[in-house]
C-alpha positions in Angstrom: -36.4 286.7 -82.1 -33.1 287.6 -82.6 -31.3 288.4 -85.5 -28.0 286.2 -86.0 -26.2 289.4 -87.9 -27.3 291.9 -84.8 -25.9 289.2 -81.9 -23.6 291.5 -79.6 -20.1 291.1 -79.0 -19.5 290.0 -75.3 -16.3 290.7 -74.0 -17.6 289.1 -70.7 -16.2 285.4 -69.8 -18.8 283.1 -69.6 -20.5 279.4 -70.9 -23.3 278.6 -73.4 -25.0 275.9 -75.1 -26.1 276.2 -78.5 -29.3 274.3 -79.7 -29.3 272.9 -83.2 -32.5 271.8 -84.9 -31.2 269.2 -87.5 -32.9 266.2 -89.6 -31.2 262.9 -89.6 -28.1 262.7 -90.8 -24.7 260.9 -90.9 -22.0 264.1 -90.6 -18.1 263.4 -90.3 -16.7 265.6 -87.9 -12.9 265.9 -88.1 -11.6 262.6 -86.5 -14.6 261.4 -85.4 -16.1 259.5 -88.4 -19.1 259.1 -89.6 -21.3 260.2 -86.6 -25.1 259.4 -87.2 -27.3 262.2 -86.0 -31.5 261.2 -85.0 -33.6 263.9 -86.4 -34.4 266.3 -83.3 -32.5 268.8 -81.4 -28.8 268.7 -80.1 -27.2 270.6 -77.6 -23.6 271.7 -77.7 -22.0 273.0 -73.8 -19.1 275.4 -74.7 -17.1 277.7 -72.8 -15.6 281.1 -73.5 -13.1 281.8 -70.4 -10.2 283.4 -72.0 -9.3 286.7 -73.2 -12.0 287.0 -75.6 -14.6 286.2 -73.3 -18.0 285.1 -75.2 -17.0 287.0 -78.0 -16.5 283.0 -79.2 -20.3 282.6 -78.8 -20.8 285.3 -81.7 -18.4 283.4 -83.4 -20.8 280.4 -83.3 -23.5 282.1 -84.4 -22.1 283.8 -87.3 -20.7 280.5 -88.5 -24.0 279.2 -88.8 -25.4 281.8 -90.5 -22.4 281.8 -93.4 -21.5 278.4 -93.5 -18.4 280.0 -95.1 -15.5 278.7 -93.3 -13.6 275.9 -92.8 -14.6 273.9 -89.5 -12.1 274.2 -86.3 -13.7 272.6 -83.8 -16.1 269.3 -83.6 -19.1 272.2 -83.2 -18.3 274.0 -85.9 -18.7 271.0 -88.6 -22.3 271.4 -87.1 -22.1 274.8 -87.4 -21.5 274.7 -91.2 -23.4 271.9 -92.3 -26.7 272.7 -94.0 -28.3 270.5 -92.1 -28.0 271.4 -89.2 -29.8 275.0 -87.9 -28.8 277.2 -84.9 -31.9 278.2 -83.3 -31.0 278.7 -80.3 -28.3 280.1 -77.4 -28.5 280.0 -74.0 -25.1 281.6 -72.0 -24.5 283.1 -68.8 -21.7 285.4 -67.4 -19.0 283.8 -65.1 -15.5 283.5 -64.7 -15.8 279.9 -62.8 -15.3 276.8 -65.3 -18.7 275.2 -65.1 -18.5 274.2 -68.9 -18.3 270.1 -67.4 -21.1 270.5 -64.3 -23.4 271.8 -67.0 -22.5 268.7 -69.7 -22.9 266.3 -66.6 -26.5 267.2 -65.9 -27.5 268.0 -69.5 -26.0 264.1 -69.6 -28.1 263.1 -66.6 -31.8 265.0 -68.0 -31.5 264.4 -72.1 -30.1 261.0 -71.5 -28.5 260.4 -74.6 -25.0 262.1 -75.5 -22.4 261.8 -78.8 -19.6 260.3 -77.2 -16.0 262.0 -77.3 -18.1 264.8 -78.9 -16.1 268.5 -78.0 -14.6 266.9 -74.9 -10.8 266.3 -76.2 -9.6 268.4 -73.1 -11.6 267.1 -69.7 -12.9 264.3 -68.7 -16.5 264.2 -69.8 -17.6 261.8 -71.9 -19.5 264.2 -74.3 -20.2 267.7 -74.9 -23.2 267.4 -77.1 -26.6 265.9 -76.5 -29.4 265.2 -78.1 -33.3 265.4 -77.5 -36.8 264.8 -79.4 -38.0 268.2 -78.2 -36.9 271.4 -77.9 -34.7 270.9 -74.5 -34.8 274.9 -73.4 -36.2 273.7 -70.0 -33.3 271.1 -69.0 -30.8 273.5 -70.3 -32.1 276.5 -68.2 -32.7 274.2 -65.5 -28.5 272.8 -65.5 -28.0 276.7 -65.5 -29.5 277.1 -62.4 -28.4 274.2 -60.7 -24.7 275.5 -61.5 -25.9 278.9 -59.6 -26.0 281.1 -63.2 -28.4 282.8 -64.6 -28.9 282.4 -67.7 -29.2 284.5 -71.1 -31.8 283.2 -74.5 -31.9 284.2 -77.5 -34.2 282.6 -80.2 -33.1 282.4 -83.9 -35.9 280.2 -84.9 
């Protein structure tokens, strides 16, 4: 297990998905109101392709480990609510923007998605996902299919 403190900086570009355990709960997440969350595990798909590279990633975690700051983006009101726990993060290296191939077959294996969810700027319907179990397998799995290979670390 990991160590949220100790998670390196990564100057690399790259993608990840971060896995929050959470109980059920109604959380507003700037203008999407009043989203109801099933008790279970959701799955956020991000990407980190600009100059800081997955640098961002560390910025996720460290979020959820303070709580301290004032969400940004629809993933961090997860991020810093107490009810919801990072446990996981799966990333790979790459320069090649596979951010929407990944949500697509995370949509097609978990079946069941927040819709409009971090997906403002393409043309996906969600970027979070949700599943009963611990969904390390389809996420590892949408990795592969996109040709990466990728990167865990465990919090939890």
């Amino acid at each position: 297990m990991q160590d949220k403190r100790t998670f390196p900086d990564i100057s690399e570009k790259g993608v990840y998905c971060l896995i929050f355990k959470n109980g059920s709960h109604v959380l507003d997440a700037g203008r999407l109101k009043s989203i109801g969350f099933s008790k279970g595990y959701h799955v956020y798909v991000g990407s980190a392709l600009g100059s800081g590279g997955l640098k961002r990633l560390k910025r996720h975690v460290l979020l959820s480990l303070e709580k301290n700051k004032k969400p940004r983006w629809h993933v961090d009101y997860l991020s810093v609510s107490q009810e919801f726990e990072l446990i996981s993060v799966v990333y790979a290296i790459t320069d090649k923007a596979v951010e929407c191939e990944l949500s697509r077959e995370l949509e097609f294996s978990l079946n069941y998605s927040i819709s409009g969810f971090g997906s403002s700027d393409c043309d996906c319907s969600s970027h979070l996902f949700y599943s009963k179990k611990r969904p390390l397998t389809p996420i590892k799995d949408a990795f592969n299919v996109a040709g990466l290979k990728p990167k865990v670390a465990h919090f939890a």
